[in-house]
C-alpha positions in Angstrom: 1.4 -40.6 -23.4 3.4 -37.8 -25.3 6.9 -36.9 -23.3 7.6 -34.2 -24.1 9.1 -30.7 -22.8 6.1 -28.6 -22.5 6.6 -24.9 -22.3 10.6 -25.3 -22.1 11.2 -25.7 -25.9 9.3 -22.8 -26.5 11.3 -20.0 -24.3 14.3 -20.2 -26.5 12.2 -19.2 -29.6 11.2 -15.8 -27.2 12.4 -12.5 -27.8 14.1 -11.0 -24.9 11.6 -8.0 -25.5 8.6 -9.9 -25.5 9.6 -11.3 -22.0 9.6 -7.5 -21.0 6.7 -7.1 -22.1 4.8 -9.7 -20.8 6.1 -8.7 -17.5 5.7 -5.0 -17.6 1.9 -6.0 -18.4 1.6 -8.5 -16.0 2.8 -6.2 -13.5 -0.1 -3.9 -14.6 -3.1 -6.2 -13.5 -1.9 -6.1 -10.3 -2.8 -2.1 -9.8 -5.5 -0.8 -7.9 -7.4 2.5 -9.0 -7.0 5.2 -6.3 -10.5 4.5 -3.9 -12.5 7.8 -4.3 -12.9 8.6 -0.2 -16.2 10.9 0.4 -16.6 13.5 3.2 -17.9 10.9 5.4 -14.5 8.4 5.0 -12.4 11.5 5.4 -14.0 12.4 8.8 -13.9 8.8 9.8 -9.8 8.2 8.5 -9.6 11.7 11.0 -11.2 10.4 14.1 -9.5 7.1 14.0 -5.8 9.2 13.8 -7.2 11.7 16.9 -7.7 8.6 19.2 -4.8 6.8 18.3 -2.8 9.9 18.8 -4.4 10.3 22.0 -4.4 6.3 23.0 -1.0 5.8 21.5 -2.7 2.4 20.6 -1.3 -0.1 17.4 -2.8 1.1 14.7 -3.5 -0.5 11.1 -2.8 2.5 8.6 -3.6 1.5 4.4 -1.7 4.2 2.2 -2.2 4.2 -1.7 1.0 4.9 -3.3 1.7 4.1 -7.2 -1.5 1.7 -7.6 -0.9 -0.5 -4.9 -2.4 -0.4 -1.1 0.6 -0.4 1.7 -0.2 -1.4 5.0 1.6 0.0 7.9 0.9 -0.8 11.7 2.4 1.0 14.5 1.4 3.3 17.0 1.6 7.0 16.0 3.6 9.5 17.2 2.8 12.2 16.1 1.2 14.6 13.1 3.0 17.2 11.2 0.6 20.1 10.1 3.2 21.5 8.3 4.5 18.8 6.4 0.7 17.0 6.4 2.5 13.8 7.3 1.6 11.0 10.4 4.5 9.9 12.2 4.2 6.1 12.4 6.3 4.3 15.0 6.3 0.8 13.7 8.4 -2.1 15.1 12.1 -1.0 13.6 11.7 2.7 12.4 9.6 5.9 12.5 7.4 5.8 8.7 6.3 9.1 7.9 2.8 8.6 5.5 1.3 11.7 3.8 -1.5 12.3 4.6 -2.9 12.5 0.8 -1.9 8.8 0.7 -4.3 7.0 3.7 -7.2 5.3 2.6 -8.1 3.6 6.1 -6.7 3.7 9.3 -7.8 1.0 12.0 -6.9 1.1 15.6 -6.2 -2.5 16.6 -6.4 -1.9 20.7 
């Protein structure tokens, strides 16, 4: 059986730039594409907020931001017209998440 070092006599002989690189394009696999919602999903994502507004149940909301999906669960206090944001009330602080951002919203109760 060969003893040898594996992989770890090879990192010296890497460019500090290649290691960039390979990360920076690791890091790229792990986006998602922006879901494409249809009337239907929007009406849907708006009944779900109206009766956990009205419940003030815990609520599972999914926002795409930057090509990843970001859960948040809380119960919501409130909606901004103005600022088209929901104010989430999660555990340790009030989240405010655009509306433009939600993909899915859950109530949990």
């Amino acid at each position: 059986m060969i003893r040898d070092r594996g992989n770890i006599k090879w990192n010296a002989m890497m460019l500090p730039e290649h290691l960039s690189e390979l990360r920076k394009w690791g890091g790229e696999d792990d986006l998602v594409e922006r879901p494409k919602l249809t009337e239907w999903d929007l009406q849907i994502i708006q009944e779900e907020l109206d009766v956990a507004l009205k419940r003030k149940s815990e609520t599972l909301v999914r926002t795409w931001v930057n090509g990843r999906i970001i859960p948040y669960q809380g119960v919501i206090e409130g909606i901004d017209s103005s600022a088209e944001c929901v104010m989430l009330q999660d555990p340790f602080e009030i989240e405010r998440l655009y509306v433009s951002d939600i993909v899915s919203v859950h109530c949990v109760d």
